[in-house]
C-alpha positions as CSV (number, residue, x, y, z in Angstrom):
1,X,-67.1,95.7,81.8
2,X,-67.1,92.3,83.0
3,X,-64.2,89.7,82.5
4,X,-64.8,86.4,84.6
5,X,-62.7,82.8,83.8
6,X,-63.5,79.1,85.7
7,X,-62.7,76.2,85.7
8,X,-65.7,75.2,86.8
9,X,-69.3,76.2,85.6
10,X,-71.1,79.3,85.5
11,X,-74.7,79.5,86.4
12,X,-76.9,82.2,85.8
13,X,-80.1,80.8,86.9
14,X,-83.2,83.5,87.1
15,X,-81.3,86.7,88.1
16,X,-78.8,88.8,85.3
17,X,-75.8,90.3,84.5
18,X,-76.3,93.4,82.9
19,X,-73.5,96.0,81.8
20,X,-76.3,97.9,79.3
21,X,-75.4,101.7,79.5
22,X,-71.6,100.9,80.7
23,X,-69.9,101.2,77.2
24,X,-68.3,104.8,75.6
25,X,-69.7,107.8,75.4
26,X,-70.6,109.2,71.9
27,X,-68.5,109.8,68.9
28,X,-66.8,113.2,69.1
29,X,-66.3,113.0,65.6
30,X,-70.2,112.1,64.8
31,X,-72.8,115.0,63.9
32,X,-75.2,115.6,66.0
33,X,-78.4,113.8,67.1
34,X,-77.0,110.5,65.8
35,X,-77.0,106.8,66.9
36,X,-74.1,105.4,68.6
37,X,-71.8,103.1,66.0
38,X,-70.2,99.5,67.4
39,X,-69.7,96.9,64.8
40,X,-72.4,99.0,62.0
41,X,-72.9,102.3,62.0
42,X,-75.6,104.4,64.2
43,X,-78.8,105.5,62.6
44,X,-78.0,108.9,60.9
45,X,-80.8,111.9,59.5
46,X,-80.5,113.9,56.3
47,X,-77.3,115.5,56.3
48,X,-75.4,114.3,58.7
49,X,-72.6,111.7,60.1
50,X,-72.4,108.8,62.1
51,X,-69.4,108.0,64.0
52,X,-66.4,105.0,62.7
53,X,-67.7,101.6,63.1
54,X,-65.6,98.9,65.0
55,X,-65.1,95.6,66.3
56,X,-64.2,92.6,65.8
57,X,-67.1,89.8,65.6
58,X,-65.1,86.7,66.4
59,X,-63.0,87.6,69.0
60,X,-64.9,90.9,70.7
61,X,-63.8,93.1,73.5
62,X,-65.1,96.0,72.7
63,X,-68.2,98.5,74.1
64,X,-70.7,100.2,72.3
65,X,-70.6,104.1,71.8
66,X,-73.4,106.1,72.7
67,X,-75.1,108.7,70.7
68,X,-75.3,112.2,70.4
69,X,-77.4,115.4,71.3
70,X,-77.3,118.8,69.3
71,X,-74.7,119.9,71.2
72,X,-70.9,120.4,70.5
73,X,-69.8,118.8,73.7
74,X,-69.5,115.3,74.3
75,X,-70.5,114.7,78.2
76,X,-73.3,112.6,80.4
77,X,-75.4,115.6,80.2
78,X,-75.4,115.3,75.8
79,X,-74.6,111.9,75.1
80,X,-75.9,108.5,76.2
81,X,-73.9,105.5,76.6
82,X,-73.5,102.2,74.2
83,X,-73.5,98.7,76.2
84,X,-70.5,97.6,78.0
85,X,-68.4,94.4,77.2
86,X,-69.0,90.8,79.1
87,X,-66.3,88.3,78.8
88,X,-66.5,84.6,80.1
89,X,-64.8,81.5,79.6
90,X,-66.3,78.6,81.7
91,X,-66.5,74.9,81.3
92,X,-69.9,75.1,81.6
93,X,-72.6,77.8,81.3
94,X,-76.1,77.1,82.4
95,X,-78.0,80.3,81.6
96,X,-81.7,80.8,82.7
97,X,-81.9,84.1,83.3
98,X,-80.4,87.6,81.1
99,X,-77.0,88.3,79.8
100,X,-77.5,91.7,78.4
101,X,-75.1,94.7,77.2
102,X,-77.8,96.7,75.5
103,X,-77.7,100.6,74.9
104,X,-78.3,103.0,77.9
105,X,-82.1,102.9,78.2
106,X,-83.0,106.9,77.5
107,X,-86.4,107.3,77.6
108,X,-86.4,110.2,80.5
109,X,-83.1,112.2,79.3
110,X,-82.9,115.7,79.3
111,X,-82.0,116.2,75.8
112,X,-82.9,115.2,72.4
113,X,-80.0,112.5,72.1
114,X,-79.1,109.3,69.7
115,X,-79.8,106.0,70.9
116,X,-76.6,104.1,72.1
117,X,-75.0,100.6,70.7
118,X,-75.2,97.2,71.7
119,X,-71.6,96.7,73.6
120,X,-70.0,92.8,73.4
121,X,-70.8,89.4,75.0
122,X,-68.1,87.1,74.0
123,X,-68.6,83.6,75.5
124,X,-66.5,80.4,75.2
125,X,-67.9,77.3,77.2
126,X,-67.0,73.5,76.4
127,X,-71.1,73.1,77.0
128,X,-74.3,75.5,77.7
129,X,-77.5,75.2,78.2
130,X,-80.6,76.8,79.5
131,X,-83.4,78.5,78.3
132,X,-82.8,82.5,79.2
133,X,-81.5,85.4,76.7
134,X,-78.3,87.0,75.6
135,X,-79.0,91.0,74.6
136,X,-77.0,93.6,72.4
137,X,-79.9,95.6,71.4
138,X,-79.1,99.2,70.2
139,X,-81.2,101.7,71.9
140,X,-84.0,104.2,70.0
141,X,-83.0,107.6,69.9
142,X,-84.9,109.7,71.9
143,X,-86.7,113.2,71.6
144,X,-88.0,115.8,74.0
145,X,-90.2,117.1,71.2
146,X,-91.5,113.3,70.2
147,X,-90.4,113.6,66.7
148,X,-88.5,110.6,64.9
149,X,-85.9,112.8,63.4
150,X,-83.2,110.7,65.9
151,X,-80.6,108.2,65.0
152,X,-80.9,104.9,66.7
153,X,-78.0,103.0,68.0
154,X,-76.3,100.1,66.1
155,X,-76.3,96.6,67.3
156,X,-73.7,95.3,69.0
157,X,-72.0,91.9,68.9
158,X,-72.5,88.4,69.8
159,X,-69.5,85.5,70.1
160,X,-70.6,82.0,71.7
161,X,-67.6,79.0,71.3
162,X,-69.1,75.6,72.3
163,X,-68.2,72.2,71.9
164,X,-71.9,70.6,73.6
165,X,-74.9,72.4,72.9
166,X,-78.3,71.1,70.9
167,X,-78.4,72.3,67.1
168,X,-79.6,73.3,64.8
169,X,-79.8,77.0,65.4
170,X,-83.5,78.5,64.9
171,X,-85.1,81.5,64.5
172,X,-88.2,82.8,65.9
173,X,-89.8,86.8,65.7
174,X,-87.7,87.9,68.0
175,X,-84.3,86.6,67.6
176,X,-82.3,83.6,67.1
177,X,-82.5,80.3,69.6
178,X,-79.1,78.8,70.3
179,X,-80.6,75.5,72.4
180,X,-83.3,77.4,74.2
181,X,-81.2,80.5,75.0
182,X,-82.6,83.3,72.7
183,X,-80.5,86.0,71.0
184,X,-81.2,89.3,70.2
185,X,-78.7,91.9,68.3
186,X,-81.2,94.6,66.6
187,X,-80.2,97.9,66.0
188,X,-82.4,100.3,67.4
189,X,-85.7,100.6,66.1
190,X,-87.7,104.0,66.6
191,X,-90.5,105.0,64.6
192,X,-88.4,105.7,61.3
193,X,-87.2,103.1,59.4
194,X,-84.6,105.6,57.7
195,X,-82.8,106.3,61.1
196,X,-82.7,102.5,62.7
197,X,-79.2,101.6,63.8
198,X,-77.5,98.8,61.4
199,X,-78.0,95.2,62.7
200,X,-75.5,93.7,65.1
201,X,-73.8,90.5,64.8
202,X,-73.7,86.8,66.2
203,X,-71.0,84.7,65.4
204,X,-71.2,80.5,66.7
205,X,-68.4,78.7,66.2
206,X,-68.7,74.3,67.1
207,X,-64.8,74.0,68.0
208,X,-66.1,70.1,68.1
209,X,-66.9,70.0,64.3
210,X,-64.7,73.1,63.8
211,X,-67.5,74.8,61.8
212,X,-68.9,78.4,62.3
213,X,-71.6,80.5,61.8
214,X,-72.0,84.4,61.8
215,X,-75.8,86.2,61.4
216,X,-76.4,89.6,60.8
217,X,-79.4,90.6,62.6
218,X,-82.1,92.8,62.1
219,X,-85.3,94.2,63.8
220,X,-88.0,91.6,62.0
């Protein structure tokens, strides 16, 4: 996880910062082969149980769980890892390249395992700009046999507190456009509808105008 506070401004201007894969291991409580829950559930197949849901969309500072594998043990080797959390609190951020906390990517694990959750970006800047993208993508499940019967994980969540920033918000196909900086909160998306993650979420509050805004978003 990442916590950084200026005074000044924070510039982020073709590179990243990326804590996807740095969140919680699965659920213990969860069954099997399911998506990793943050502020929705995981993705879940016939018969079984995803793990709590959690988080707080406003005010977030927590990390996405990841999912699970068939196994009764709960370790790196049988469960991937949700997104971890970024905190910052700048007077300025001018953002051109990638904040992302996305799911761990799982696409050459040994295991059939759930996809893992988006983790938390929480960011409260007098003004930002840019034209880059904020990520809290939940992960596909994944499976060794290349079936679909995997849970994906759940979104994760989204806070931005501003006082300057162009409006209105806007949405294209793939997310929603604060200014020019894109956001994306899916849930994960495999090839099965029925076991897609639940949407994450992204809360904008104006402290200027003292009005606020929170989207649930889902894979279009």
């Amino acid at each position: 996880s990442l916590q950084l506070e200026v005074q000044g401004r924070i510039e982020v201007l073709s590179g990243e910062i990326d804590v996807s894969g740095k969140g919680f291991l699965a659920d213990g409580l969860a069954s099997g082969l399911t998506g990793g829950s943050h502020i929705g559930y995981g993705g879940v197949t016939p018969g079984t149980v995803a793990g709590i849901a959690y988080g707080n969309f406003k005010t977030p500072v927590t990390s996405g769980r990841g999912g699970r594998s068939s196994s009764v043990f709960v370790d790196e080797s049988n469960s991937s890892r949700g997104g971890g959390t970024i905190v910052l609190k700048a007077d300025e951020l001018v953002l051109n390249g990638y904040i992302w906390s996305t799911g761990q990517s799982i696409d050459s694990f040994p295991v059939s395992v759930g996809g893992g959750a988006g983790g938390t970006i929480a960011i409260d800047a007098r003004k930002i700009s840019g034209t880059g993208s904020i990520n809290v993508m939940g992960t596909a499940g994944y499976s060794v046999t290349n079936d679909n019967n995997i849970g994906d994980g759940s979104g994760g969540i989204v806070s931005i507190k501003y006082q300057e920033v162009p409006e209105p918000t806007t949405y294209d196909n793939y997310g929603y456009v604060l200014s020019d900086i894109q956001i994306i909160a899916w849930g994960g998306h495999s090839g099965s509808r029925n076991y897609r993650g639940a949407n994450g979420t992204i809360y904008l509050e104006n402290k200027t105008t003292e009005k606020s805004k929170l989207y649930v978003q889902g894979y279009p």
